[in-house]
C-alpha positions as CSV (number, residue, x, y, z in Angstrom):
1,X,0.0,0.0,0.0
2,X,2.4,2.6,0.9
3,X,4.3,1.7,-2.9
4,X,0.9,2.8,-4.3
5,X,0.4,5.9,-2.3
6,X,4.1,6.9,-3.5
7,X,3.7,6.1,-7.0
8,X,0.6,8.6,-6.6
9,X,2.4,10.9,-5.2
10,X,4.5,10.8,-7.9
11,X,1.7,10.3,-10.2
12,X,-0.3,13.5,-9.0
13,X,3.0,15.6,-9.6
14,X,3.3,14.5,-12.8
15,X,0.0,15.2,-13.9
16,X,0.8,18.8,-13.1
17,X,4.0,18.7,-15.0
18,X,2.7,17.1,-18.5
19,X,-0.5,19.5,-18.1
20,X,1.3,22.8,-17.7
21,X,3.5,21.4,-20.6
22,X,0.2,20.5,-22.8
23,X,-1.1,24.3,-21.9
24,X,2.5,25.7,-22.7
25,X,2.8,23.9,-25.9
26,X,-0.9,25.0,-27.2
27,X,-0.4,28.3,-26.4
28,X,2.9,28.2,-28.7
29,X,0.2,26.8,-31.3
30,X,1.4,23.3,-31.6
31,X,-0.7,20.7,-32.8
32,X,-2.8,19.0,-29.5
33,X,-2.0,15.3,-30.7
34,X,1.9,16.3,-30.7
35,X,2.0,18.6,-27.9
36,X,0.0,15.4,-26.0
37,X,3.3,13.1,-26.9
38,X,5.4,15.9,-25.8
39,X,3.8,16.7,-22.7
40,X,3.2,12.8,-22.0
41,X,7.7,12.3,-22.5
42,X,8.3,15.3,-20.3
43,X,6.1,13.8,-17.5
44,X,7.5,10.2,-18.1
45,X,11.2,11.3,-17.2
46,X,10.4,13.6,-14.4
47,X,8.3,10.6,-12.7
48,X,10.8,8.1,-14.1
49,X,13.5,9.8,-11.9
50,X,11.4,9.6,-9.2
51,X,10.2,6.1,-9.1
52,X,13.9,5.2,-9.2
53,X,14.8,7.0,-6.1
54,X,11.7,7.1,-3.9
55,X,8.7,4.7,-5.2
56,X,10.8,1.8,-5.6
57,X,14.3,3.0,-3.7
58,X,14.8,0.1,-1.9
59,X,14.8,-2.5,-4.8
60,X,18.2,-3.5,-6.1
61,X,19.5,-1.6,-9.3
62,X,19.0,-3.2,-13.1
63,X,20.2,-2.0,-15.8
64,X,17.9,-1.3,-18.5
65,X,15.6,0.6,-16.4
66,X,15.0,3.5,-18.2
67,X,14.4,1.6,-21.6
68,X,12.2,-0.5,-19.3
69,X,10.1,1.7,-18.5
70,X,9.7,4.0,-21.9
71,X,8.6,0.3,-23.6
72,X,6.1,-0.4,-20.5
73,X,5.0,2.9,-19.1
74,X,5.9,5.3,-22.0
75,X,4.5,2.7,-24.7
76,X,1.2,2.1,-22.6
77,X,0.8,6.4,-21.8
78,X,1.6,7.5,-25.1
79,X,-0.8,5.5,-26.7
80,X,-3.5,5.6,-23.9
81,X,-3.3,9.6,-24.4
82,X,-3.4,9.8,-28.4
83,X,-6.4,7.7,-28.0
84,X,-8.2,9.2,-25.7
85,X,-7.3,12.9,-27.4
86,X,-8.2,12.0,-30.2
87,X,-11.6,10.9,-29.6
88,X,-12.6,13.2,-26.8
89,X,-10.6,16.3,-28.6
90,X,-10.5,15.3,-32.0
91,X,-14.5,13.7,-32.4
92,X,-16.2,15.0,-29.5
93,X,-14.4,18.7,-29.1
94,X,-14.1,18.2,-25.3
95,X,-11.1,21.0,-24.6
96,X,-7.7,19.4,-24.0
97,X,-6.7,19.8,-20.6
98,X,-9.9,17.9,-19.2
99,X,-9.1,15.6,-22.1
100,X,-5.6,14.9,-21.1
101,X,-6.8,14.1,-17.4
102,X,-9.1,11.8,-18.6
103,X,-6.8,10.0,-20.7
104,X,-3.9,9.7,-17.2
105,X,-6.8,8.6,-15.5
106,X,-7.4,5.7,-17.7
107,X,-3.8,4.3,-18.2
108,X,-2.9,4.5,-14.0
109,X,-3.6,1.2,-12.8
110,X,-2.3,-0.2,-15.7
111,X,1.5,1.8,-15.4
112,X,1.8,0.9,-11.8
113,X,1.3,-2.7,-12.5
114,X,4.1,-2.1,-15.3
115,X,6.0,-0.6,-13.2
116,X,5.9,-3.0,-10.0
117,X,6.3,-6.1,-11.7
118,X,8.6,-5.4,-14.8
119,X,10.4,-1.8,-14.7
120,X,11.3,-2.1,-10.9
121,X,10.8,-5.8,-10.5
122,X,12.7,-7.8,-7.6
123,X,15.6,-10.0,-9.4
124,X,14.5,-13.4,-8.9
């Protein structure tokens, strides 16, 4: 429980980063679907960083990390938030912001699952 509570810690900071780097980026006028990508990579790294040293600290060190968790969670977010943009954006002109927060929302479960057993997994 208290892994959970720290990855949503981490999780509820990072919402804040890849939001004011969606509103950033459409205010410089860039396209929502690859600001959304942008946004999504700037908030993977900054939680990425800590997940290694707080979320998961205490598990012993693997290489491959990083690349581990760009295929798991950065695969998994990307795609979760296109999708979700697209349709609620795109087809059903909901504004972007509450878009985006739908689309983290949706994809949260799922990452920490990722994360826990595969990105930060206990050697065996």
């Amino acid at each position: 429980m208290t892994r959970w509570l720290k990855f949503s810690a981490v999780g509820g900071i990072g919402i804040g980063v890849q939001l004011a780097m969606l509103a950033l980026l459409l205010r410089w006028h860039v396209h929502y679907l690859a600001a959304t990508v942008i946004a999504v990579e700037i908030a993977l790294l900054h939680n990425y960083v800590w997940h290694k040293y707080w979320t998961w600290a205490g598990r012993e060190k693997r290489s491959g990390r990083l690349l581990r968790f760009h295929l798991a969670n950065g695969l998994v977010s990307v795609i979760s938030n296109l999708l979700w943009m697209r349709v609620l954006t795109g087809w059903l002109h909901v504004p972007p912001l509450p878009a985006n927060l739908v689309a983290i929302g949706a994809t949260a479960l799922l990452n920490f699952a990722l994360g826990d057993r595969w990105v930060f997994a206990v050697k065996r």
